[in-house]
C-alpha positions, 0 to 999 in steps of 0.5 A: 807654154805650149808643150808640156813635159811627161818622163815616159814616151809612150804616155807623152804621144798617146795621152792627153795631158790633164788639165790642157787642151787635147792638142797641146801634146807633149814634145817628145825627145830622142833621135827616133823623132825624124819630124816634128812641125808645132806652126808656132814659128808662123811660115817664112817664103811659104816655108814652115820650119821642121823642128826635130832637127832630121826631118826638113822644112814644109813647103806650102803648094796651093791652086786657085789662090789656095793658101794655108794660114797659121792661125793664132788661138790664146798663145798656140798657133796652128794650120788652116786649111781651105774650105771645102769647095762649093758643089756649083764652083768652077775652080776650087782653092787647094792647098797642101804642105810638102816635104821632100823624100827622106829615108828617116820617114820610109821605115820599111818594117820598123816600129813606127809612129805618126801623130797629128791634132786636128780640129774639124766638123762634119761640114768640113767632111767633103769624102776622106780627109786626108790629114798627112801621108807618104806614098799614095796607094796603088803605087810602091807603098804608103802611110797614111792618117785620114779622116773618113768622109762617112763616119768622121772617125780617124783612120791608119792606113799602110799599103805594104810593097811588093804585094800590094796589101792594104791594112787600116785600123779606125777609131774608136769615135768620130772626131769630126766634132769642132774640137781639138784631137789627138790622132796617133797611129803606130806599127809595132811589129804585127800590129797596126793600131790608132788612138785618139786622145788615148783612148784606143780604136781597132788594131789590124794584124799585118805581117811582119815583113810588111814595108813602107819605102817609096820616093813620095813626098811627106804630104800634110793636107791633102795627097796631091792638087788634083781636081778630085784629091782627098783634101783636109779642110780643117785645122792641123797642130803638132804633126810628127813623126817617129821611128821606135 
């Protein structure tokens, strides 16, 4: 069985379990999950189905032939994405995951989490990698999980609207490795902080009226499929999102 079962919530999402892989996340439970995409359902019409039972089904975009394969490892299925363009190409396949503007994934200044196992190496580094995110930076406001270009560590970003300010907490590690990772970001109340397979990177003060809410898509993959666009070319499983 895939996803194993702890009784606390909190242990469940930023741990990982002993003796399973670090991406084998237990399934948390309860209304405050708005989204949750395991891949082990495979994609149907370029559909993959969204499993909380609030969030809605991703859809699969791509360019230049560009495709997301779900892949199969042992009983476990995840994403893949495409490989990072070669610097002489003329075009370059894309792809991203998309699901439309909901409000259970705008939490404005709530407590709120969101967690994604990624499996990526340094030569799938082609500047940030943006793992998933809601809004984009310099409009409205935004979250976002990504990797950066430089260190290959992970990064939680929000962009508060109204003033525009910018808050980011990074791990504590590279995880550009080739193996497995647990990556969850949370805000709880003035604190915006990161941790990869439980151990905790840096926290960032923010103020408490800082909020996210903006008509974006979820975008899982990459912000857009633009020619220069921070693309995520690694391997992607159990992508969630909660309201604490």
């Amino acid at each position: 069985m895939k996803i194993l079962r702890l009784s606390a919530l909190t242990a469940m999402l930023t741990l990982p379990l002993l003796g399973a892989p670090a991406h084998a996340a237990a399934e948390p439970t309860g209304p405050a999950l708005v989204a949750r995409y395991s891949f082990d359902g495979g994609a149907t019409a370029g559909r993959v189905s969204e499993l909380s039972g609030r969030g809605t089904a991703l859809t699969i975009r791509g360019s230049a032939n560009g495709q997301v394969a779900i892949n199969t490892e042992g009983t476990n299925r995840f994403a893949a994405f495409p490989g990072v363009c070669a610097a002489n190409a003329v075009t370059c396949a894309k792809a991203l995951m998309e699901a439309p503007d909901d409000v259970d994934l705008d939490p404005g200044t709530r407590n709120f989490r969101w967690a994604a196992s990624v499996r990526l190496t340094t030569a799938q580094l082609s500047g940030n990698a943006n793992i998933m995110q809601k809004g984009v930076a310099d409009a409205e406001s935004q979250w976002k999980m990504q990797v950066t270009g430089k260190t290959g560590r992970a990064q939680c970003v929000m962009v508060a609207r109204t003033t525009g300010q910018t808050f980011s907490a990074i791990s504590a590690r590279p995880v550009a490795d080739g193996a497995w990772h647990r990556v969850v970001c949370e805000r709880i109340g003035t604190t915006l902080a990161v941790s990869v397979d439980g151990v905790a990177g840096s926290k960032v003060t923010l103020p408490a009226t800082a909020s996210v809410d903006n008509a974006m898509p979820l975008r899982v993959g990459g912000p857009n499929l633009a020619a220069n666009g921070d693309m995520y070319h690694g391997q992607l499983d159990e992508v969630l999102v909660q309201l604490l």
